[in-house]
N, C-alpha and C positions, 0 to 999 in steps of 0.2 A: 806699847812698843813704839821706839823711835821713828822716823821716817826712814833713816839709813838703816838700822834691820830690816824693816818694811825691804825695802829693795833688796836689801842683799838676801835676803829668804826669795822674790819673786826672781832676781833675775836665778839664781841657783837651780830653782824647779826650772827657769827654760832653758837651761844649760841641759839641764837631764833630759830635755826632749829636743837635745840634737838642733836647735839652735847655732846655727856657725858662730863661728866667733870674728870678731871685726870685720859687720856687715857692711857693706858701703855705705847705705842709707838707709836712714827711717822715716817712713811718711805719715802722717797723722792725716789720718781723713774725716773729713769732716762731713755734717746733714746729706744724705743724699749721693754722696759721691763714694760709698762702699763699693761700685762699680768697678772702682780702678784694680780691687784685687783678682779681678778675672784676668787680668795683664799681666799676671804673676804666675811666672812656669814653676812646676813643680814645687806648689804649695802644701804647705805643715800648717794647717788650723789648732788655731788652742785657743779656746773660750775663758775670755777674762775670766771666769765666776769658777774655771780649774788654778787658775794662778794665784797661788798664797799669799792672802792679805789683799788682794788686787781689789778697786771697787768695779763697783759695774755701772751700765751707763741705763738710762730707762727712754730714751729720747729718741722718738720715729726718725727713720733713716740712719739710726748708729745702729752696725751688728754685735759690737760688744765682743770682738772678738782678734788675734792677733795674728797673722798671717807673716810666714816666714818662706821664704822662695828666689826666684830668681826673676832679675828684669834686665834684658838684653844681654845677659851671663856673668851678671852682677849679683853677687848675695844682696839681697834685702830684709828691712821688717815693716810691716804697716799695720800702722792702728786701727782699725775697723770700726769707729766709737772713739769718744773721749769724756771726759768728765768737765761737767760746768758749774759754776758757784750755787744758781739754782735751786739745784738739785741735790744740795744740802754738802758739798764737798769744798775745805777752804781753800785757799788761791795755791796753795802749795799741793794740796791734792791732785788739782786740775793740770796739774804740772807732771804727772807721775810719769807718763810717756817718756818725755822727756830725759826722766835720770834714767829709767830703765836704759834711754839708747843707749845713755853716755856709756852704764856699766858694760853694757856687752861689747862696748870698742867703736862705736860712731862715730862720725866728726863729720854726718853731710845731713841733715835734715831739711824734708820739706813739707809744710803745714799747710794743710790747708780748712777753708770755711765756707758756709754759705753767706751771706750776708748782702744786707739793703742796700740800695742804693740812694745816698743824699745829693750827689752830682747828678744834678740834670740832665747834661753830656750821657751820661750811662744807658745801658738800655738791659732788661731780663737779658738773662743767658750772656754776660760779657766775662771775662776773668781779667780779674785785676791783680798785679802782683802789689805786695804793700810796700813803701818805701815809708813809711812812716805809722806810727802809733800812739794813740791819744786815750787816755782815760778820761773816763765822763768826770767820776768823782776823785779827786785827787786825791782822797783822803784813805783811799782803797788802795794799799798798796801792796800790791803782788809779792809775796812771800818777804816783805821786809826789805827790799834793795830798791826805794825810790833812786836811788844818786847815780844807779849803774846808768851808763853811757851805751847807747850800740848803733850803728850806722847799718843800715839795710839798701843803702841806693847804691852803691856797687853790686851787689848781688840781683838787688832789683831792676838796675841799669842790664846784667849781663840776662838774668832771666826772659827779658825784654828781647832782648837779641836774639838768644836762641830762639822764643816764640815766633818771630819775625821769620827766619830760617824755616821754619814749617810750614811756614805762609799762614802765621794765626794772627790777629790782630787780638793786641792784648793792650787792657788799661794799665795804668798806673795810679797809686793815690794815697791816702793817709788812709787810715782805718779804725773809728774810735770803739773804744770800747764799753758797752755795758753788762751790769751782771744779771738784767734781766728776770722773771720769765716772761714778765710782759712787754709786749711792741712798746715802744715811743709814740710819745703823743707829739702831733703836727708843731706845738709850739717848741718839744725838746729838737726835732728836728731842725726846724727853722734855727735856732743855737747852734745847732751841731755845724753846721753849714756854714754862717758867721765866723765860727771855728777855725773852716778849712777843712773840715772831715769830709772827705769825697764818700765812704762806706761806713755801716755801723752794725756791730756784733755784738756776741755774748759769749764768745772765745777767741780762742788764740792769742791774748797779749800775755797772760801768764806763761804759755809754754814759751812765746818768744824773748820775753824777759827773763828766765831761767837758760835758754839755751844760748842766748847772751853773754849770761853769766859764766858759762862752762866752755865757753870757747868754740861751742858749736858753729858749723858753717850754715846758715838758713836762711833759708826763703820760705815768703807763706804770700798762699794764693787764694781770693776771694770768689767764690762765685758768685754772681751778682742773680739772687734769686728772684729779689723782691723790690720797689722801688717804695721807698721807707713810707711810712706815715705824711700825707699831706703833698708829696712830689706827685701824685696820681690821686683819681678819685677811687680805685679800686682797692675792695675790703683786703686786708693784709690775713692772709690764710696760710698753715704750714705745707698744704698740698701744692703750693706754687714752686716750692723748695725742690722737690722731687722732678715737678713736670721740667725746671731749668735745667736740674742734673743732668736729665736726662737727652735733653738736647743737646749737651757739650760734654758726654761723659766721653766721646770717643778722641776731643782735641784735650782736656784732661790729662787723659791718659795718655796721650802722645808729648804731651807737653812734660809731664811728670817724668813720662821715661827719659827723654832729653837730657834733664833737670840731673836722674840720676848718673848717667854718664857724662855729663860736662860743667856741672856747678862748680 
């Protein structure tokens, strides 16, 4: 089965579970920050693994599950889980979110991650909005459109703003990307940096390449869980992931709700 079947059979089944149609936004959450859906009034749960064709996600901190509701009296949907290369799924897979929002009537997405920090300046627990995006391996290209063009610093400029407005102090920076499962070793770091790459992941540039592509309005936001390989002497652990969540899940969610009323 195509990929456009693929979708047009999942969004059809959430159409039948009442699903509004042309939600304001869709937020793609990332490790650790499933939190945000508690900020969602009067929530509709539907578990990837009911949704036809859907993959499912295997990765601590993703619930794997799709939550539709209200935020500040705003239809929304938010991803609960996403899909990584990994984890055996190709770059256009990892993307799936994505077309899902487009077909039910989207045009605001906001993405977000956890991810290392290669700038110095950074510290655990900061959130960084991305105004720029780097692939490690060039050769790796996201669903086939290396040439596509997309500018993120206006958005990332106005996200900026608004954070400021709530009295949050928020980074800014590039965000490179790898396909991971394993951390980087101190010497890919030390490149990554040379680079210019302030943060480093193992998502989000596919889905922001894709929603590039489709005219989507987006922002995607970093939470800075870890400080990479070699920036510190401290062992790089997935539980660090959760403890950072957990200390900013409530400016997060404040920030996100912002994000859904004024992007």
């Amino acid at each position: 089965m195509s990929l456009p079947e693929f979708i047009d059979e999942s969004v059809a089944y959430l159409k039948e579970q009442d699903i509004p149609e042309n939600p304001e936004a869709a937020v793609i959450l990332g490790s650790g920050l499933g939190s945000f859906g508690k900020s969602i009034s009067d929530p509709l749960f539907i578990n990837y693994e009911d949704i036809p064709h859907f993959p499912s996600t295997s990765v601590k901190g993703h619930d794997g599950r799709l939550i539709s509701g209200t935020v500040n009296g705003k239809n929304i949907i938010a991803f609960s889980g996403r899909f990584h290369h990994y984890e055996g799924y190709d770059f256009e897979e990892t993307a799936i979110p994505v077309y899902i929002a487009k077909a039910l009537g989207v045009n605001k997405l906001i993405i977000s991650n956890a991810a290392g920090a290669i700038n110095t300046d950074f510290e655990v627990g900061d959130l960084m909005v991305i105004d720029s995006v780097m692939r490690h391996n060039k050769s790796i290209s996201p669903m086939g459109y290396p040439q596509h063009r997309y500018n993120h610093y206006p958005l990332a400029d106005k996200a900026r703003k608004l954070a400021a407005g709530l009295g949050l102090a928020v980074q800014r920076g590039t965000y490179i990307y790898v396909t991971g499962p394993n951390y980087e070793s101190k010497a890919e770091i030390r490149a990554f940096r040379k680079m210019g790459a302030d943060a480093v992941g193992m998502s989000t540039a596919p889905e922001l390449f894709e929603a590039a592509r489709l005219r989507l309005k987006s922002v995607a936001i970093s939470l800075i869980s870890n400080m990479a390989s070699g920036v510190t002497r401290d062992k790089l652990d997935h539980e660090e992931v959760k403890i950072a969540a957990e200390s900013r899940k409530e400016d997060f969610a404040k920030l996100v709700s912002k994000l859904i009323l004024e992007l």
